[in-house]
C-alpha positions in Angstrom: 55.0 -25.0 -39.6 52.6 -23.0 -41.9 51.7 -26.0 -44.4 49.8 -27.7 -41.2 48.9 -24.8 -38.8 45.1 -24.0 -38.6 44.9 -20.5 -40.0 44.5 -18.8 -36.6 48.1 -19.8 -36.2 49.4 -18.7 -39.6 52.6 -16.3 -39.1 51.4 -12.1 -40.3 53.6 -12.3 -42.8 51.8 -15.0 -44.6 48.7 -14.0 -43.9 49.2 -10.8 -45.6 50.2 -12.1 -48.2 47.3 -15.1 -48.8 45.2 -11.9 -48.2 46.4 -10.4 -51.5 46.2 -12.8 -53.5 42.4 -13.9 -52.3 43.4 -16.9 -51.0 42.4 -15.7 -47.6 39.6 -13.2 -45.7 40.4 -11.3 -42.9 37.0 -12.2 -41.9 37.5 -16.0 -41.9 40.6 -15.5 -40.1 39.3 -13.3 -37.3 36.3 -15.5 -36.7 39.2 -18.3 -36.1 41.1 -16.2 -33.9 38.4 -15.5 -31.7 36.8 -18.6 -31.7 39.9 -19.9 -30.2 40.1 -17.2 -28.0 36.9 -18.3 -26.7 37.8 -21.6 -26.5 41.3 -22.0 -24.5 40.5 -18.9 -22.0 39.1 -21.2 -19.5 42.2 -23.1 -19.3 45.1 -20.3 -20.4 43.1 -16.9 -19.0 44.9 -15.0 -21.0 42.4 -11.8 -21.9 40.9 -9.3 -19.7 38.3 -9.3 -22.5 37.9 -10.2 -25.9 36.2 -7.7 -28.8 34.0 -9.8 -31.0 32.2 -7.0 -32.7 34.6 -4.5 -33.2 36.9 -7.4 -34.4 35.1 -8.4 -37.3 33.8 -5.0 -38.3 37.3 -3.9 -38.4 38.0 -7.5 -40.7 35.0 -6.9 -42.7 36.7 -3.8 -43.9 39.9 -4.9 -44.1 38.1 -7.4 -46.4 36.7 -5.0 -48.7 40.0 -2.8 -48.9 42.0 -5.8 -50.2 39.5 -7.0 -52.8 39.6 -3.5 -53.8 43.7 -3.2 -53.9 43.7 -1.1 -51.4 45.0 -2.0 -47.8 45.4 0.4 -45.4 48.8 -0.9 -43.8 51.3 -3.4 -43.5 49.3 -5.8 -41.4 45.2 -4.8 -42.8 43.2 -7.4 -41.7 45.4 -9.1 -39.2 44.1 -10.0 -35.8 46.3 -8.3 -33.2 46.2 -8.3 -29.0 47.0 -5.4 -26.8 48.8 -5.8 -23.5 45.9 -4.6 -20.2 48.7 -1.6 -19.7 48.2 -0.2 -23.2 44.6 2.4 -23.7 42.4 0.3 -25.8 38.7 2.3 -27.4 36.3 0.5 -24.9 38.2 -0.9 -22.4 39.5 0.1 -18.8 43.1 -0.4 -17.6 43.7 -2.2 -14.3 46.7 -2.8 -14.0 46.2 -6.0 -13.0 45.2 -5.4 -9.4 41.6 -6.1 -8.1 42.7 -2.5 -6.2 41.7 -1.1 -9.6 38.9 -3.1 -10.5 36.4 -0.4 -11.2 39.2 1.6 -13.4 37.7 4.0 -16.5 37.0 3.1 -19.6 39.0 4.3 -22.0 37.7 6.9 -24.6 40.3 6.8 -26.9 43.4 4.0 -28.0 47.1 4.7 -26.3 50.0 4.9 -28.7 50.0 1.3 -30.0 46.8 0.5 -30.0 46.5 3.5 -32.6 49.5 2.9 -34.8 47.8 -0.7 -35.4 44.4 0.6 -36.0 46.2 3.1 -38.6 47.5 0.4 -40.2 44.6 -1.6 -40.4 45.3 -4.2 -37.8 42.1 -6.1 -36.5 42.3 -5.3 -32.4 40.7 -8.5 -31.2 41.6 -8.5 -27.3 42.8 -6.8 -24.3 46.0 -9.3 -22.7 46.3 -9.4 -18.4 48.6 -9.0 -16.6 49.4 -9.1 -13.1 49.4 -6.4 -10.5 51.3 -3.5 -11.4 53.3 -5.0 -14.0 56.0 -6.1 -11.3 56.0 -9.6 -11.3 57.5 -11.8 -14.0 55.0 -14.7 -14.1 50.5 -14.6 -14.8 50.2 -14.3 -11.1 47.3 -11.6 -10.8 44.9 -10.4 -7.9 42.8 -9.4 -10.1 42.7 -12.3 -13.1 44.0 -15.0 -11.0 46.7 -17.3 -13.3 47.3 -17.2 -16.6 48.5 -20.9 -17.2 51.1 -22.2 -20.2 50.4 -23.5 -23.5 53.2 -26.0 -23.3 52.1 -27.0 -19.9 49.6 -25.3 -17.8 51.4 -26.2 -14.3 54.3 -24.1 -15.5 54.4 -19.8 -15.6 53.8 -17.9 -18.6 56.0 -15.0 -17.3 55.3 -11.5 -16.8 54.4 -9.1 -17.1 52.8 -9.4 -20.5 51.7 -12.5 -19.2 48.3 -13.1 -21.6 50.5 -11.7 -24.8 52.6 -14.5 -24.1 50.3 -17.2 -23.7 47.9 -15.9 -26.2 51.0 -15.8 -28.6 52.3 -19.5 -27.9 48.9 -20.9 -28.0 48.3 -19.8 -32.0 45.5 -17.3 -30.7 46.5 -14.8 -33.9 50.2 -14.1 -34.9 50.5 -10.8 -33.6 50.6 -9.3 -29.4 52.2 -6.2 -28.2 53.6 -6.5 -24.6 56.0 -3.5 -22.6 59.0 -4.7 -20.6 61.0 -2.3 -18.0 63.2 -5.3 -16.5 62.3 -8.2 -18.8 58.2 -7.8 -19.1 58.5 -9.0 -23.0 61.6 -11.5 -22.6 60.4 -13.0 -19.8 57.8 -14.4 -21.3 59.4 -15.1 -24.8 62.2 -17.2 -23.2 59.4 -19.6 -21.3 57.3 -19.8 -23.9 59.9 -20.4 -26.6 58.7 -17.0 -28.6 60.4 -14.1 -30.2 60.3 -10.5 -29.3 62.7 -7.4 -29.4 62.5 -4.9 -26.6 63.5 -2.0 -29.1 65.6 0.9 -27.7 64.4 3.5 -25.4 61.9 5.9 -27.2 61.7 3.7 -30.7 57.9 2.8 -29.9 56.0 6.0 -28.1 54.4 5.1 -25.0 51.9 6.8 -23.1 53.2 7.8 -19.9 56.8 7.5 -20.5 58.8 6.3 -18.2 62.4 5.3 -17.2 63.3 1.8 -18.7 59.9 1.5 -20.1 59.3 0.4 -23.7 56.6 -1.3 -25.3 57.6 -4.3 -28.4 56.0 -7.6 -29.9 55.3 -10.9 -29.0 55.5 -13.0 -31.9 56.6 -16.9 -32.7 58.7 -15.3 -36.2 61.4 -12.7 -36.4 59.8 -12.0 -39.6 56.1 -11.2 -37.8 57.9 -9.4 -35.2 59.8 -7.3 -37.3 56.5 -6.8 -39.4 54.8 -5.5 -35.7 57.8 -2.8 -35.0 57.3 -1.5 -38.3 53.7 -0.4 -37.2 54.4 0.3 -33.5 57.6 2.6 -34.5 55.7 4.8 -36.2 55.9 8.6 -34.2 53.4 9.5 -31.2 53.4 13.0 -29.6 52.0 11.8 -26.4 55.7 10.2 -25.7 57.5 13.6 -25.2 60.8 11.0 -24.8 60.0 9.5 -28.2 62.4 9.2 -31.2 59.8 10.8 -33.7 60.2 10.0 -37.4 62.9 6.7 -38.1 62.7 5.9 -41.3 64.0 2.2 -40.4 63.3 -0.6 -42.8 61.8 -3.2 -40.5 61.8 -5.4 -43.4 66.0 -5.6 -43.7 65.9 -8.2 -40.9 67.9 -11.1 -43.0 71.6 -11.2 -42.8 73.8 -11.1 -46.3 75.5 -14.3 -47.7 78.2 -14.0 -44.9 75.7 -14.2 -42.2 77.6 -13.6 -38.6 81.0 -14.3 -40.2 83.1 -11.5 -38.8 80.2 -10.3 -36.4 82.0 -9.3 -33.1 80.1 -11.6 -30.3 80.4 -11.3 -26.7 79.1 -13.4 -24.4 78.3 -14.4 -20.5 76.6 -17.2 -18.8 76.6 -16.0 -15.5 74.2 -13.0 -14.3 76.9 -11.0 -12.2 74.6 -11.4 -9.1 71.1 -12.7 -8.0 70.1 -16.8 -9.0 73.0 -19.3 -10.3 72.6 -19.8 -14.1 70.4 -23.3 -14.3 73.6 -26.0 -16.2 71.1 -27.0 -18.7 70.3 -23.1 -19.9 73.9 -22.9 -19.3 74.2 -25.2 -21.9 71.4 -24.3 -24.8 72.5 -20.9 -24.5 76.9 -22.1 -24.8 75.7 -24.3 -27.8 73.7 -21.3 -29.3 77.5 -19.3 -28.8 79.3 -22.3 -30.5 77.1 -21.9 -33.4 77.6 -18.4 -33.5 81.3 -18.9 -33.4 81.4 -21.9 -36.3 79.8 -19.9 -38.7 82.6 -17.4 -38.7 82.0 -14.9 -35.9 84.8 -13.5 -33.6 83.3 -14.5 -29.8 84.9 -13.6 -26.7 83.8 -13.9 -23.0 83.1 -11.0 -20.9 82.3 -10.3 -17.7 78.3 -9.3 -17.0 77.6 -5.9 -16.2 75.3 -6.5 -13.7 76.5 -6.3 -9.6 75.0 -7.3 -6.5 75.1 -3.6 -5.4 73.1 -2.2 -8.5 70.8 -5.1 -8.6 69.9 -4.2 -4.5 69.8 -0.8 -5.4 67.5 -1.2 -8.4 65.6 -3.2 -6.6 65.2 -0.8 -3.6 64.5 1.9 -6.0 61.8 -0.1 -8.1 60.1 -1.0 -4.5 60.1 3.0 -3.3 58.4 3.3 -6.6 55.6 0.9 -6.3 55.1 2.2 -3.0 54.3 5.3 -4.0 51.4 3.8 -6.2 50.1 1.6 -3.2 50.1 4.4 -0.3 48.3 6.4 -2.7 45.4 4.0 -2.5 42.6 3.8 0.5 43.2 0.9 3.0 40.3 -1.0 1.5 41.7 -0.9 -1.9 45.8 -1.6 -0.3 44.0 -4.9 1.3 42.9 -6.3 -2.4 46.4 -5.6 -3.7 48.3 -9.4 -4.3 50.3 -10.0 -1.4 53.2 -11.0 -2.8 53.7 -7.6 -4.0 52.3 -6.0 -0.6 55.5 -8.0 0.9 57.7 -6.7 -1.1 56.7 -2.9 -1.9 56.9 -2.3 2.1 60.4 -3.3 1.9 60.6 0.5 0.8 58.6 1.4 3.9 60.9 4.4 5.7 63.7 4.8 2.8 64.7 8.7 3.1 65.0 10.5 -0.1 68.8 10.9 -0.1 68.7 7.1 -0.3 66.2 7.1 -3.3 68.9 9.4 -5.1 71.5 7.1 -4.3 69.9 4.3 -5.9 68.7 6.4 -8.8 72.3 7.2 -9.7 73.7 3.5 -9.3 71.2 2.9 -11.8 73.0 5.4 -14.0 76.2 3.8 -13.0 75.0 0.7 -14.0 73.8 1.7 -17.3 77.7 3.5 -17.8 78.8 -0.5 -16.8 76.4 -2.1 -19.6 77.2 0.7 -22.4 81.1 0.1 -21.5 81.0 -3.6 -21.2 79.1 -4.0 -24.6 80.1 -1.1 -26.8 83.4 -3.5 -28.4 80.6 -6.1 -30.0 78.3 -6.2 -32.8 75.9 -8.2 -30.1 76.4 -9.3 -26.9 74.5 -13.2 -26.4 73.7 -14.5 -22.5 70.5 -16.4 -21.0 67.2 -14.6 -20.9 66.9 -15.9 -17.6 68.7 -18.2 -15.4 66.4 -20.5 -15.2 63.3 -22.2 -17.1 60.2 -21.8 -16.1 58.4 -22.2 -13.0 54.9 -23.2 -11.4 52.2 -21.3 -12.7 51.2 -20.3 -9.1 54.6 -19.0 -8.1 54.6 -14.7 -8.5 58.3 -14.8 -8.8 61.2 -17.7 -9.4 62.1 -17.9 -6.2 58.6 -17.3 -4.5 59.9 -15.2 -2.4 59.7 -11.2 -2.0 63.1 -10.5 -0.5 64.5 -11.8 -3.3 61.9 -10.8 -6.0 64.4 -9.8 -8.5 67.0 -11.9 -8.4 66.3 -13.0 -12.0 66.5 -10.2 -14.2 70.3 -9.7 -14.1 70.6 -10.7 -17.7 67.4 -8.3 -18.7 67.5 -5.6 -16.9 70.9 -3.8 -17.6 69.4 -3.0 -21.2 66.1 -1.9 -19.8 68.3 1.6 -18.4 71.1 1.4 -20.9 68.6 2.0 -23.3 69.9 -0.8 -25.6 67.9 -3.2 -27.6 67.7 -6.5 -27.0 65.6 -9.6 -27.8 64.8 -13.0 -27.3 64.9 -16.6 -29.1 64.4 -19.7 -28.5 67.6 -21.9 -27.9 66.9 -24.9 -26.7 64.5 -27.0 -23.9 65.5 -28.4 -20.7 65.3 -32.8 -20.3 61.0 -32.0 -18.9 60.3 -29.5 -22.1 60.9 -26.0 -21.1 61.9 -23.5 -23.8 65.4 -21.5 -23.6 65.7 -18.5 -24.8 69.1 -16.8 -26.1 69.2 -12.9 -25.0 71.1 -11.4 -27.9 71.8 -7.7 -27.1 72.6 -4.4 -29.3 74.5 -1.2 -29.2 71.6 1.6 -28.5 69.4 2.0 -31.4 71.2 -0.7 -33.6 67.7 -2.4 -33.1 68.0 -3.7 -36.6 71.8 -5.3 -36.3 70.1 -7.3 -33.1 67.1 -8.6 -35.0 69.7 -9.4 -38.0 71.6 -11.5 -35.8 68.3 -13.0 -34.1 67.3 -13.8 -37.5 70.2 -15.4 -38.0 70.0 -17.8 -35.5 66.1 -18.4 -36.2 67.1 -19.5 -39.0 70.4 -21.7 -38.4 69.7 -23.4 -34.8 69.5 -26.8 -34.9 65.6 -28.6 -34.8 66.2 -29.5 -31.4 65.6 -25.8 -30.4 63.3 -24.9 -32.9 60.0 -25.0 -31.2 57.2 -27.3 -32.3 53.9 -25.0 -31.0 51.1 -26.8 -29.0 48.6 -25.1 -31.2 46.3 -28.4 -31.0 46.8 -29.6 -27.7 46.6 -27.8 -24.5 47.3 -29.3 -20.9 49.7 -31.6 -23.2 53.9 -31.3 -24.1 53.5 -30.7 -27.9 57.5 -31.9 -28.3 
């Protein structure tokens, strides 16, 4: 991929290291990046707003720090996005609703957006998303769509809708997204990218919250595993956080075994909510088989998800988002999408005895996943049970009564507190990507993106993908 890609597209970890040997500016590359940005936003929308000044003064001195020997971090001089959600110097956060349109600037950067700063990352946009956060497509009442690289009549996911788009398109190697029921896989496994949404409290966020947890969007395990370096790094505004880790991000690649004797479960099914789609039934069965022939013990297991804890979430997740959208005046309740109007007043009238009872089936539910999982090494299932959908649609099945009926697979390890990430697997007969969900004990984050590695590495070309950094509005496969 690298030999041919237009530098834009190169992965981080090459980048970094054309940059120290002076092959490479940070400059030129920004200027690419940007200029690209510029270039597809029409079509893809994928930035609330790009930084074209601060960009290349922040790549000018990244330029001079490497031809002095000096970098500041692991990834000085390379152009990075930041998900709408995320305080970014200079830029107000939305939310992704026209309800906050006029929101405040922000004065100073939120927990990610520092630790890349720190580390010398060149902050070159702001990624939508849509309203809220609670919809897994680019559907936004604020933005309008954000459209696919592979195919701009299909979703990009959600929530970190632009991060994904922006990501698959070649717009710069690097994007941060968050995820609290699939918000970073989502979008990996329709857009054929990698990402690991770490376990609870490994990247500070800022406000913390239940399930919530910030991670990269990348098309390498290497770049990604280069990104949670930087984002892992300790924030005291995330009074949940894990403070110092001492991980080595770089210790991604499996041994000369590889899997052989890694202890795999697996499921195809989603334990309630949408069928699993036969053809990711398949990618993701012939992704277990390989596991399996190169020497690791796999067994079936039952899902941990139920239909009662997915209603229950779901009910919970609603009371939520209600609270957020009664807190606003009527004129500002009318501009909210709605799509998610629909479905937030389906919390309308629920006592607070009811709110506790879904609050601890959501702690049953993450007993279920820890119990179900704790035998294996990694536990591999479908991202989602299907591919991907029109661009238009808020939610796979378009309607709000059964808005989450797709995150069965995702969401167990959103309040387990598990890690868990996503590769690409496979393509369905019209060209959508597959991802394979490959999931971790809590805060073996490392052991998951070893085995993710793995498979990177050992799929078969036919689910390698081949980007559409050249074409848009075209199938690049």
């Amino acid at each position: 991929m690298t030999e041919t890609a237009p530098i834009e597209c190169l992965p981080a970890t090459e980048l970094v290291a054309r940059y120290r040997s002076g092959d490479l500016s940070p400059v030129e590359v920004t200027l690419a990046v940007l200029d690209k940005a510029e270039r597809l936003q029409p079509e893809l929308n994928c930035f609330w707003g790009l930084d074209r000044i601060g960009a290349l003064e922040a790549a000018a001195a990244s330029e001079r720090r490497w031809a002095a020997g000096h970098p500041l971090g692991t990834i000085d001089g390379v152009p990075t996005s930041i998900k709408e959600n995320v305080a970014v110097r200079g830029f107000s956060q939305p939310s992704g609703t026209a309800a906050k349109f006029d929101a405040a600037i922000a004065t100073e950067d939120g927990p990610s957006a520092a630790r890349i700063r720190e580390a010398g990352g060149v902050i070159f946009g702001v990624t939508v998303m849509p309203d809220y956060g609670m919809l897994s497509s680019g559907v936004s009442s604020l933005h309008g769509i954000t459209r696919s690289p592979w195919n701009p009549a299909w979703t990009v996911g959600g929530s970190s809708a632009g991060a994904g788009a922006a990501a698959a398109a070649g717009i710069g190697p690097l994007h941060t997204g968050s995820d609290i029921g699939g918000s970073l896989r989502l979008p990996a496994t329709w857009l054929g990218l990698v990402t690991l949404k770490p376990s609870f409290g490994r990247i500070a966020v800022d406000p913390p919250y239940m399930g919530r947890v910030a991670g990269p969007l990348t098309r390498t395990v290497d770049d990604a595993a280069l990104l949670m370096g930087v984002l892992t790094q300790p924030d005291p505004r995330d009074y949940t956080g894990l403070g110092e880790q001492n991980l080595d991000w770089t210790d991604v690649h499996c041994g000369g075994d590889g899997v052989a004797g890694l202890r795999v479960g697996y499921h195809l099914a989603g334990g309630a909510g949408l069928a699993t789609d036969p053809e990711v039934a398949a990618s993701v069965l012939q992704a277990v088989e390989h596991f399996k022939a190169a020497g690791a013990i796999v067994e079936e297991i039952a899902p941990p998800m139920t239909v009662k804890y997915l209603a229950d979430l779901d009910l919970f997740l609603r009371v939520r988002s209600l609270a957020d959208y009664e807190a606003l005046e009527p004129a500002r309740q009318a501009m909210v999408l709605d799509f998610i109007r629909h479905w937030v007043l389906g919390g309308a009238g629920v006592s607070g005895t009811e709110v506790v009872r879904c609050y601890q089936s959501i702690q049953d539910l993450r007993a279920a996943t820890v119990a179900a999982t704790a035998p294996y090494d990694v536990v591999l299932s479908p991202v989602s049970p299907v591919a991907a959908f029109p661009a238009e649609w808020p939610m796979p099945t378009n309607d709000a009564a059964t808005s989450l009926d797709h995150i069965a697979f995702t969401a167990p390890y959103n309040f387990s507190e598990q890690p868990a990430s996503s590769v690409n697997c496979g393509f369905t007969a019209d060209g959508r990507p597959i991802g394979l969900h490959i999931a971790g004990r809590r805060f073996e984050d490392l052991a998951v993106l070893r085995a993710t590695h793995w498979y990177e590495q050992a799929r078969p070309a036919t689910a390698e993908p081949v980007w559409p950094f050249h074409t848009v509005g075209q199938l690049a496969r």
